[in-house]
C-alpha positions in Angstrom: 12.3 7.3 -26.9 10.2 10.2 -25.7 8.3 9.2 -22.1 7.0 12.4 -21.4 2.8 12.5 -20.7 0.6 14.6 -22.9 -1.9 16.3 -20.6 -4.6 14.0 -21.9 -2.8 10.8 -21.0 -2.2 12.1 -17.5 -5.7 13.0 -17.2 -6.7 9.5 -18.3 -4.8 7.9 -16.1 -5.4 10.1 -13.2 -9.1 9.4 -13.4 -8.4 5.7 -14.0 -6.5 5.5 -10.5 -9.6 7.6 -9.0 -11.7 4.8 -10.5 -9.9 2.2 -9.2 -9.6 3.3 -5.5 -13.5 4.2 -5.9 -14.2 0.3 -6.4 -11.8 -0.7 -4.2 -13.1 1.5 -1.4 -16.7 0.3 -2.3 -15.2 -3.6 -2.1 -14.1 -3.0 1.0 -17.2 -1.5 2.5 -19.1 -4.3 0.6 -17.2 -6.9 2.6 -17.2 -5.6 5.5 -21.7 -5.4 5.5 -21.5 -8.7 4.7 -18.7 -9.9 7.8 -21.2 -7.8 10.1 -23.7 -10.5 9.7 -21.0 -13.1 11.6 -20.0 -10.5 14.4 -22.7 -11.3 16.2 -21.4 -15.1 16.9 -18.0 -14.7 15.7 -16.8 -11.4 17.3 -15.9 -8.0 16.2 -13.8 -8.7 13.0 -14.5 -12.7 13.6 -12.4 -12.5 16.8 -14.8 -14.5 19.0 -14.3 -14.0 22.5 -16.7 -17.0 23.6 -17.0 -20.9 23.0 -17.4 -19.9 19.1 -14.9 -20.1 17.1 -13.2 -17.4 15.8 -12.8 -17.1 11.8 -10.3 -13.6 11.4 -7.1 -15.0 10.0 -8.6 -18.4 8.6 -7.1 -19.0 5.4 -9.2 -18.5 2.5 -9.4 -21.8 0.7 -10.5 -23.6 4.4 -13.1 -20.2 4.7 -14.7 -20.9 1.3 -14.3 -24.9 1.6 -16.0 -24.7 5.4 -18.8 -22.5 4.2 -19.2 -24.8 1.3 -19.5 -27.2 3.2 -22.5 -25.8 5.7 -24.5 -24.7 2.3 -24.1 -28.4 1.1 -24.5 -30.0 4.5 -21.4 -32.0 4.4 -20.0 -30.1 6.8 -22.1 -30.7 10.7 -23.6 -27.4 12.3 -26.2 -26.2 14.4 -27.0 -23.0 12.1 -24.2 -22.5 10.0 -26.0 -24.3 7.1 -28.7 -22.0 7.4 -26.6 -19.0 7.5 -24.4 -20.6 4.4 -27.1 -20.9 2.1 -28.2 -17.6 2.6 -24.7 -16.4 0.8 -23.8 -16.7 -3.4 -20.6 -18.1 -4.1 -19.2 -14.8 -4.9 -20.4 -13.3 -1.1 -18.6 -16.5 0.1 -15.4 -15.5 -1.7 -16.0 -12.1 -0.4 -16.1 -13.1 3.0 -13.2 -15.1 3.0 -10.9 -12.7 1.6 -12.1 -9.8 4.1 -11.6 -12.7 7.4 -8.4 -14.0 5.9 -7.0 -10.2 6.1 -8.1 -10.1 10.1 -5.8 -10.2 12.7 -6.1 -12.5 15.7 -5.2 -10.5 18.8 
C-alpha cells in the first residue's frame, strides 16, 4: 500500500486545516462578544468578584438549563430573564461552552 501524498492532496488538506482553524478562531472570537455582555455583572471571564455569582467553570448542561430557565421564567431573577430572552438557543449554547472552559481563580 502506497501512503505517499500527491501534491494536490497535500494542498487540499493544507487548506482544509487553514479552514478549520479560521472557523475555529472566528468561534472563539464569537463567544467571547457574546460573554462580554455578562462581564459587566459576572466579572471578567464570569469570575465575579461581588455578591453576583460567578458563572466561569459552570458546567454546561446547568449553564444552558439556568438560562433556560430565566428565558422561560421558571427560574426566579431580577433581570436575568430579560437578559435570557435576548439570546437564541444557539447563543445560549455558545455561551455555555465558552464559561464552562473558564477557570475560577
Amino acid at each position: 500500500m502506497n501512503l505517499s501524498f500527491k501534491p494536490i492532496t497535500f494542498a487540499f488538506v493544507f487548506v482544509a486545516a487553514c479552514v478549520c482553524a479560521n472557523v475555529l478562531a472566528q468561534n472563539q472570537t464569537a463567544a467571547g462578544n457574546l460573554a462580554a455582555n455578562c462581564t459587566g455583572c459576572h466579572g471578567p471571564n464570569g469570575n465575579s468578584a461581588g455578591a453576583i455569582p460567578s458563572i466561569a467553570g459552570l458546567e454546561r448542561a446547568y449553564f444552558v438549563g439556568a438560562m433556560q430557565g430565566f428565558k422561560t421564567g421558571s427560574r426566579q431573577a431580577t433581570v436575568m430573564h430579560q437578559h435570557a430572552k435576548g439570546y437564541t438557543d444557539q447563543e445560549i449554547e455558545v455561551l455555555a461552552d465558552y464559561f464552562s472552559q473558564q477557570k475560577r481563580p
